[in-house]
ZAMARGU-4260 file (C-alpha; in steps of 0.2 Angstrom, whole numbers, plus 5000, padded with zeros to 4 digits):
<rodrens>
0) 5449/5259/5480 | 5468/5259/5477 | 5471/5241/5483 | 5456/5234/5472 | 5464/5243/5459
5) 5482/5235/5463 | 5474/5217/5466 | 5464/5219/5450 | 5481/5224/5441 | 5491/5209/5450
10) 5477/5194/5447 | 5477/5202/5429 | 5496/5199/5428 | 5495/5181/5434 | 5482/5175/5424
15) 5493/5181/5410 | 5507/5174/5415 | 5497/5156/5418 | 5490/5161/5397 | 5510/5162/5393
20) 5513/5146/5399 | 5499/5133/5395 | 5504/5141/5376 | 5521/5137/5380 | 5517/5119/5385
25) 5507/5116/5371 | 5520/5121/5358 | 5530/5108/5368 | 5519/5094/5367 | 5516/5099/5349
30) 5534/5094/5349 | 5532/5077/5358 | 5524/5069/5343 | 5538/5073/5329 | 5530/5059/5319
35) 5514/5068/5317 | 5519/5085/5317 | 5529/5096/5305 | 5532/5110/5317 | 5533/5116/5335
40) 5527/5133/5341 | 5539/5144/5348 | 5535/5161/5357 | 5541/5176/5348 | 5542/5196/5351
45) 5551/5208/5339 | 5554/5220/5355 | 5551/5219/5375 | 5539/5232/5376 | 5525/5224/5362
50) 5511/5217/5371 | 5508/5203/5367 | 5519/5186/5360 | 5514/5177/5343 | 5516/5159/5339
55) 5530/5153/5325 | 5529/5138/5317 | 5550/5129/5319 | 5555/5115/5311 | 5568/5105/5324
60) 5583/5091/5319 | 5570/5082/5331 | 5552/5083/5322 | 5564/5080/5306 | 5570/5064/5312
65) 5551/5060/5313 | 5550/5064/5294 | 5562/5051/5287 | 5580/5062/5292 | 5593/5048/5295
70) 5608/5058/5305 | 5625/5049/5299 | 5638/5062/5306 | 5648/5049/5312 | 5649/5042/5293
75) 5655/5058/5285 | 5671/5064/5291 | 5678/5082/5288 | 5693/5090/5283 | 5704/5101/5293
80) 5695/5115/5288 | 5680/5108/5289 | 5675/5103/5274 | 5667/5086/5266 | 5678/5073/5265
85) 5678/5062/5250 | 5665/5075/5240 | 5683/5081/5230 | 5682/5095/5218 | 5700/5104/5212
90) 5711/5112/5224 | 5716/5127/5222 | 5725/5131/5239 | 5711/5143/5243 | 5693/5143/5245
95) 5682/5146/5230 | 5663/5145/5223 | 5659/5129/5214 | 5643/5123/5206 | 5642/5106/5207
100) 5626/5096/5200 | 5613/5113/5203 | 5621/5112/5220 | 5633/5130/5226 | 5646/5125/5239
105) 5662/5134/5242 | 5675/5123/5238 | 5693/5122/5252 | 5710/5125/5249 | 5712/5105/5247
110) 5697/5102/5234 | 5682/5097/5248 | 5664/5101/5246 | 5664/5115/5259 | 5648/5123/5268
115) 5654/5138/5279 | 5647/5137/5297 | 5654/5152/5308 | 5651/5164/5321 | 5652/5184/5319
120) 5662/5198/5331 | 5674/5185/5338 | 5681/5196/5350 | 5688/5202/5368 | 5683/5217/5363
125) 5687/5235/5358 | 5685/5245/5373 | 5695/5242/5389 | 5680/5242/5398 | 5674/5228/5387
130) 5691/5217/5387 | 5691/5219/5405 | 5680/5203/5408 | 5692/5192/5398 | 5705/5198/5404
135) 5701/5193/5421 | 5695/5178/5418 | 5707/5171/5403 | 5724/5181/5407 | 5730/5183/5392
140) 5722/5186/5375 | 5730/5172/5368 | 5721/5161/5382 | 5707/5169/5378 | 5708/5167/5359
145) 5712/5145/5364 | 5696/5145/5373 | 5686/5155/5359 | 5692/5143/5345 | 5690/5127/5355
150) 5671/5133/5359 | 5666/5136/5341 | 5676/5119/5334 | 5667/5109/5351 | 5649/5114/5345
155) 5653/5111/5325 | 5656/5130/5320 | 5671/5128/5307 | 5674/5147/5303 | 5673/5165/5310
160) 5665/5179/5302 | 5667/5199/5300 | 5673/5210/5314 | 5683/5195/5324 | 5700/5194/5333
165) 5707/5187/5318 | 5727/5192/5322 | 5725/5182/5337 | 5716/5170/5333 | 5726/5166/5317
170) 5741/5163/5329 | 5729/5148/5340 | 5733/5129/5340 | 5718/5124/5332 | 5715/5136/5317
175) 5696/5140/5309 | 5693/5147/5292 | 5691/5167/5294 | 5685/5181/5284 | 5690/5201/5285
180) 5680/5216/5287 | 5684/5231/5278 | 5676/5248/5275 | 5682/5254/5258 | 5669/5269/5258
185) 5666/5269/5277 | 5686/5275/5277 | 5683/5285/5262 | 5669/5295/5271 | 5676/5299/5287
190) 5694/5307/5277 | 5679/5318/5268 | 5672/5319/5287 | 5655/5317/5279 | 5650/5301/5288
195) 5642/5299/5306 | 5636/5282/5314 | 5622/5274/5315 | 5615/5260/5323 | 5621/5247/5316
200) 5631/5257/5302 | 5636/5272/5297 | 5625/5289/5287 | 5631/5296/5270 | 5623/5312/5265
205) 5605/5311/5264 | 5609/5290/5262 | 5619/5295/5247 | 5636/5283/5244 | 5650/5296/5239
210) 5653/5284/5223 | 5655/5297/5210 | 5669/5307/5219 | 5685/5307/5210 | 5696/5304/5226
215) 5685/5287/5228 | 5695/5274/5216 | 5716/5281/5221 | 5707/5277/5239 | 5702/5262/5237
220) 5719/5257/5228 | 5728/5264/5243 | 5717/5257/5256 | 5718/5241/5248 | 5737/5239/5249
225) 5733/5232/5268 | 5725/5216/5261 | 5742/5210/5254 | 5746/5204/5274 | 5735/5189/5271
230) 5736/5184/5252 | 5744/5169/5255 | 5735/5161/5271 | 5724/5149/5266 | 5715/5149/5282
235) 5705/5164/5276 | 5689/5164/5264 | 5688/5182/5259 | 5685/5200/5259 | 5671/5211/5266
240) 5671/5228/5257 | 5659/5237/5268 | 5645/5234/5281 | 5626/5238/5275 | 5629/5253/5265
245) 5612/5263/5260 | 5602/5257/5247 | 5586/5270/5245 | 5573/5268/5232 | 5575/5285/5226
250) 5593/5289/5227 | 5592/5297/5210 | 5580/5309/5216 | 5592/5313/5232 | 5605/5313/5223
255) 5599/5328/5214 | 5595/5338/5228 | 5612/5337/5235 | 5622/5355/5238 | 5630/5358/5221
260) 5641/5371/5232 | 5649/5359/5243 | 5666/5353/5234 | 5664/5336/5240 | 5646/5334/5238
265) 5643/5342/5219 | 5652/5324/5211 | 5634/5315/5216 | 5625/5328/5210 | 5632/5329/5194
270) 5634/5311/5191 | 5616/5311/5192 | 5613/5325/5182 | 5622/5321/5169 | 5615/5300/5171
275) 5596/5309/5170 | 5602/5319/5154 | 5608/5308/5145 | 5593/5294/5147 | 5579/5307/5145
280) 5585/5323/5139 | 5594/5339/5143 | 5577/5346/5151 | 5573/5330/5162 | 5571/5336/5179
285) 5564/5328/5196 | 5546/5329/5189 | 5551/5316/5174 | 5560/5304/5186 | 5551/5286/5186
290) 5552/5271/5197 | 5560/5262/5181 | 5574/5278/5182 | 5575/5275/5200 | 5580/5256/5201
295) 5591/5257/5185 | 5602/5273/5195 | 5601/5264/5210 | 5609/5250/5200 | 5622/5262/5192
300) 5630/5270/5207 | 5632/5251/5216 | 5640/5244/5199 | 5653/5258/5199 | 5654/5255/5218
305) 5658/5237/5218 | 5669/5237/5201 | 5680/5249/5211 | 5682/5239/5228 | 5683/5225/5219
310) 5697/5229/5206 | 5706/5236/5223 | 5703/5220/5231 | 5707/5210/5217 | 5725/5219/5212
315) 5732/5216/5229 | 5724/5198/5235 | 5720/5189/5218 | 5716/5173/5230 | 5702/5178/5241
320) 5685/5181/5238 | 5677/5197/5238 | 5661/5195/5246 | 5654/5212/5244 | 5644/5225/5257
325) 5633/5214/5266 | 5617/5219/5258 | 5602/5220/5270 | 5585/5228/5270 | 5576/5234/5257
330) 5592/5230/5245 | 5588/5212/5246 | 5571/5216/5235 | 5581/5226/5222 | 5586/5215/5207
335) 5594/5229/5199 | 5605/5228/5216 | 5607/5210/5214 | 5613/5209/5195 | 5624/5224/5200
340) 5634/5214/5212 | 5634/5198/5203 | 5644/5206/5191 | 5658/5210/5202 | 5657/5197/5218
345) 5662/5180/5221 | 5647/5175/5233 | 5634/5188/5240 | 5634/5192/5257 | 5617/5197/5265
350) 5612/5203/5283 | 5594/5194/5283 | 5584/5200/5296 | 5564/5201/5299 | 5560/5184/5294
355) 5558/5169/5305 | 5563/5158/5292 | 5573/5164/5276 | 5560/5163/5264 | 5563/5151/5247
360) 5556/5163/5235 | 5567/5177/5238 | 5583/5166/5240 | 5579/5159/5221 | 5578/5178/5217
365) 5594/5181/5222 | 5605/5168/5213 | 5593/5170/5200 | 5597/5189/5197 | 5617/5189/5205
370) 5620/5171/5196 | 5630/5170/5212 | 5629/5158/5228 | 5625/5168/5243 | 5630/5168/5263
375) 5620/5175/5275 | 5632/5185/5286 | 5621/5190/5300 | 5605/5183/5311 | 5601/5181/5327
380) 5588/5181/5340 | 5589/5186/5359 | 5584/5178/5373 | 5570/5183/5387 | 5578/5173/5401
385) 5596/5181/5398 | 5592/5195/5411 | 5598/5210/5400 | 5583/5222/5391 | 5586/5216/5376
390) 5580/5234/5367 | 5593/5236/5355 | 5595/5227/5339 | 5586/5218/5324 | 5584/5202/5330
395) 5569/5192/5337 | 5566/5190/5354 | 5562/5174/5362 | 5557/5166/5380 | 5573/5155/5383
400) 5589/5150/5377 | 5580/5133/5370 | 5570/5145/5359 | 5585/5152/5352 | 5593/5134/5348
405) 5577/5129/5341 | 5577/5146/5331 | 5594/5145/5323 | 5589/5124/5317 | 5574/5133/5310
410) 5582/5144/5302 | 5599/5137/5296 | 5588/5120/5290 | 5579/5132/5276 | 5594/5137/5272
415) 5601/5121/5268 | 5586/5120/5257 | 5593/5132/5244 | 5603/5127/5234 | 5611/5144/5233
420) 5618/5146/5251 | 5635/5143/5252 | 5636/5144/5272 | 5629/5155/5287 | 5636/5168/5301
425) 5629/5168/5317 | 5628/5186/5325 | 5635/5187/5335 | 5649/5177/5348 | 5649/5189/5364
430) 5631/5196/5370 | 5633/5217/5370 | 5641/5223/5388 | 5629/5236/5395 | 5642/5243/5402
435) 5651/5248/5387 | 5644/5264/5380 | 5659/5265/5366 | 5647/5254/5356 | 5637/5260/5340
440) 5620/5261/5346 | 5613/5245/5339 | 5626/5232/5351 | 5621/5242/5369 | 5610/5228/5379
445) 5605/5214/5372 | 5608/5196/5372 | 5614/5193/5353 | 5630/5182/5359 | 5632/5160/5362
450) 5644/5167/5378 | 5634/5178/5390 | 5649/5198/5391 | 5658/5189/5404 | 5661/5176/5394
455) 5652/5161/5400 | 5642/5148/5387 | 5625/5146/5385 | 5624/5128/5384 | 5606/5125/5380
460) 5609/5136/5365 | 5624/5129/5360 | 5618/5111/5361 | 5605/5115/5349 | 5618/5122/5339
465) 5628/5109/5339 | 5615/5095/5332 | 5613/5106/5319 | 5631/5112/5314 | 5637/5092/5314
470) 5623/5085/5303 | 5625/5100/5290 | 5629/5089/5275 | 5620/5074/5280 | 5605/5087/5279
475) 5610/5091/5263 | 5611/5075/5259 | 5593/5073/5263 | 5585/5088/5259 | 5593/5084/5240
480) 5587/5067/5238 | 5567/5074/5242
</rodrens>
């Protein structure tokens, strides 16, 4: 009876796997016809363990080319950072946001048209354990950082995003527009020692910012002094304050429940006593709080938050733009959270995650409530054939490393689309090393990188990349003139 129930299981299994690939080969041959056919099907999983794989609709360089998409790289040329040649706008000596006939684009140091195309976490790594590849296979971290570079400029990536080597790769032959990574109340948090991480980023009490405590602005001041290293390089495009910081609903209401007891924790309560008070009266309590009160806090605490990080920025690298906390999740649905940082920032950075595409509607919503360009700072998806498990972390899961390529075209053409996207950043440059456990829990196993941990390219990704990456303003070009 056991070895019907094993053959059973086994004929069960290859039948399935036959299933998997006639819908496989069908996407492809959708994919044949580009003429006829607006999209091919990719296979997709959100994690390893779900049953089943579901169909996605992708749009390819390829199937647009059926559509009427001319490529004419060779006809534009770029600048030396990457920019668009002979589409001038002032130069300033640094990079800045322009709007130029409905159009955003970031604007380089020499006045061309500029679209940022870059890759996050370029680096050896932070834990020996985790440098130890490069090391053995480059010598020397600045061979390593000359390889790095050469990579991203070969396949038509032109900057680097948060978290990268950038003292080293500053110091490289062949330079690459760079931004910086900071953790104005990340740093603030851990000297209260009231922070703990997270996957992905760090937990504030009961998701609460520490924004109204009085030690928060001399802080910032102070921990803004470091910036002034890099005022004058032209090289880089700007300042991250923080990474994802928690944007809840109903921080009002946590906010109030917080110990009034604990000298570091009262300020929030208080703030949002006093907030509550004075917009509903001296009796309001939790009882009378509405979803109206909720959002317009919410939108309270984060325009203190970024008024002070960006004042700190501002009084110590006047050059640079300040591109905010990388706003993800439920924060990018928030206007209230949007106005809030269109006040302050220069472009809005945003973690986009849980879409296959970037969805047009929501994209308008964003410039239309910040009246600021946006980048998108992180995205990614992870591929079935890299042999790792691929169990941590928020991106998609697909069969191949083709999938991936054909992902990120998908992707990056809809946000070429907008009008508001200023530029994109890959997450991330280096797959996680499952051997290094130093790592926050989100970056443990998973195939996130365009080099495999030990530092080798993925080509067919990569190649995929690279159609995309060089035809970037010709596909502007195009999607303009429909």
């Amino acid at each position: 009876m056991r070895r019907v129930f094993c053959a059973f299981i086994l004929v069960g299994l290859f039948l399935g796997t036959i299933r998997n690939l006639c819908d496989l080969a069908q996407a492809e041959s959708r994919g044949q016809g580009a003429s006829e056919q607006k999209y091919i099907k990719v296979r997709v999983k959100r994690k390893p363990a779900d049953k089943d794989w579901t169909l996605r609709d992708t749009r390819t360089i390829e199937l647009l080319e059926g559509e009427g998409f001319q490529p004419h790289a060779e006809k534009i040329r770029w600048s030396r950072y990457g920019g668009r040649l002979g589409r001038k706008a002032e130069a300033k000596g640094y990079f800045y946001p322009k709007k130029v006939a409905e159009r955003w684009w970031l604007v380089d140091p020499d006045g061309n048209l500029f679209i940022n195309v870059g890759v996050c976490s370029v680096r050896m790594g932070r834990s020996e354990i985790s440098r130890k590849p490069a090391k053995e296979r480059f010598g020397t971290p600045e061979k390593w950082a000359e390889f790095s570079t050469e990579l991203l400029a070969e396949y038509g990536f032109n900057g680097t995003g948060g978290w990268s080597d950038s003292d080293l790769l500053r110091a490289v032959p062949h330079r690459l527009a760079y931004t910086l990574s900071w953790s104005f109340m990340g740093a603030f948090g851990r000297s209260k020692r009231l922070v703990r991480q997270e996957p992905g980023h760090l937990g504030y009490p009961d998701r609460c910012i520490l924004v109204f405590h009085p030690d928060f602005e001399k802080f910032c001041d102070g921990y803004a002094r470091q910036l002034a290293a890099t005022k004058d390089d032209p090289w880089l495009i700007g300042h991250f304050s923080d990474n994802e910081l928690p944007v809840v609903s109903d921080m009002l209401d946590r906010s109030l429940r917080l110990d009034a007891n604990n000298p570091d924790l009262r300020y929030g309560y208080e703030a949002a006593k006093k907030w509550l008070n004075k917009r509903k009266g001296k009796e309001a309590g939790l009882k009378d709080i509405t979803d109206a009160d909720r959002q317009a806090f919410l939108g309270y605490a984060f325009d203190r938050y970024y008024q002070v990080t960006t004042n700190a920025i501002r009084k110590y690298d006047s050059n640079h733009l300040c591109l905010g906390s990388r706003l993800h999740g439920r924060a990018l649905r928030m206007p209230h959270m949007l106005k809030a940082a269109g006040k302050y920032l220069d472009v809005i950075a945003v973690n986009y995650y849980g879409a296959w595409g970037p969805d047009a509607g929501r994209m308008a919503m964003w410039g239309r409530e910040s009246g600021r360009p946006f980048m998108i700072t992180e995205f990614y998806a992870k591929g079935h054939d890299s042999g790792l498990p691929n169990n941590t972390g928020a991106g998609w899961l697909v069969p191949t490393q083709k999938d991936r390529g054909r992902f990120y075209q998908h992707f990056t053409m809809g946000l070429l689309e907008s009008k508001w996207c200023v530029g994109w950043h890959w997450f991330k440059y280096r797959d996680n090393n499952p051997e290094d456990l130093s790592t926050d829990p989100s970056n443990r196993d998973s195939n996130k990188g365009i080099v495999n941990y030990q530092h080798k390219p993925y080509l067919m990704l990569l190649e995929d990349m690279r159609k995309l990456n060089k035809q970037v303003y010709a596909l502007i070009d195009y999607f303009g003139s429909k």
